[in-house]
PLY file of the C-alpha trace (Angstrom):
ply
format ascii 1.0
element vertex 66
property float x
property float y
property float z
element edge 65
property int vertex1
property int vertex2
end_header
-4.33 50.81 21.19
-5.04 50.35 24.93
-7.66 50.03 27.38
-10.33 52.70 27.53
-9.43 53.82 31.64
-11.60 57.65 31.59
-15.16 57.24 32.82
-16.20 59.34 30.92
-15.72 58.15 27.57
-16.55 54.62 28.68
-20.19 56.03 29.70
-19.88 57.89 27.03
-19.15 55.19 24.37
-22.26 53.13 26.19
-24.82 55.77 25.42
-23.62 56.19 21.98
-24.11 52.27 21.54
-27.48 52.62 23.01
-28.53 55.54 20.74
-27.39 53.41 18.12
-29.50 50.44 18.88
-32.31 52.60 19.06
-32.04 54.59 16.24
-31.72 51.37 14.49
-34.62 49.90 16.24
-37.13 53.05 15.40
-35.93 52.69 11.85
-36.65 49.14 11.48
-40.15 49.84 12.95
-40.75 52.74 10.80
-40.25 50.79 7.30
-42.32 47.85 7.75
-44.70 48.99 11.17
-46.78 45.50 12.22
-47.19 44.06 15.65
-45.61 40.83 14.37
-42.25 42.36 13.10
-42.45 44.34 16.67
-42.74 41.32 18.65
-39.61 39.01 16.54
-37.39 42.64 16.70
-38.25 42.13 20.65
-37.83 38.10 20.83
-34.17 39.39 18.83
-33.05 41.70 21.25
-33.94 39.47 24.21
-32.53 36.41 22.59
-29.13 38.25 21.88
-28.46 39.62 25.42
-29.44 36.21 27.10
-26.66 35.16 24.29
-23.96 37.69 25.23
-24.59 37.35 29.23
-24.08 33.66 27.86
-20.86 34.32 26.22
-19.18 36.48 28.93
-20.61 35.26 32.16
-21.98 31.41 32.36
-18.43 30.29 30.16
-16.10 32.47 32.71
-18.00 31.60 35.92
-18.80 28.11 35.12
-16.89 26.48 32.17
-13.39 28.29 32.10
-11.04 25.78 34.51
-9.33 28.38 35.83
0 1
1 2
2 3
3 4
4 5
5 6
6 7
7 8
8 9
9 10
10 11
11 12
12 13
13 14
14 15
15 16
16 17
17 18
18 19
19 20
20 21
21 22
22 23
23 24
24 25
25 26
26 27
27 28
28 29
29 30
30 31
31 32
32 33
33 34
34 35
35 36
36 37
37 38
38 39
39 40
40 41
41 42
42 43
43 44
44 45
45 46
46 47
47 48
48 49
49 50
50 51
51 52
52 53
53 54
54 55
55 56
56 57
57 58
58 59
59 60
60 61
61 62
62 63
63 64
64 65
């Protein structure tokens, strides 16, 4: 399979991840509604973007040798 190259679906593919994530999120929230399990889904979300800039930025910029 190759390389997504329309716009389109690549936009396209990003909103459907982020209606995932948020339908998954609301869900989540819905079952077991506290402040505390709203604050760790939170600390979760942040902690796994800060890992995947992590993973696809900091290692290419500053720890790849080429």
């Amino acid at each position: 399979m190759g390389d997504l190259k329309n716009h389109n679906v690549i936009i396209a593919k990003g909103l459907l991840f982020l209606l995932l994530g948020g339908l998954a999120s609301a869900i989540l929230l819905l079952r077991v509604p506290s402040f505390t399990n709203a604050m760790l889904h939170c600390i979760a979300i942040w902690a796994f973007c800060r890992f995947y800039y992590f993973a696809f930025y900091v290692i290419q910029k500053y720890v790849d040798p080429q």
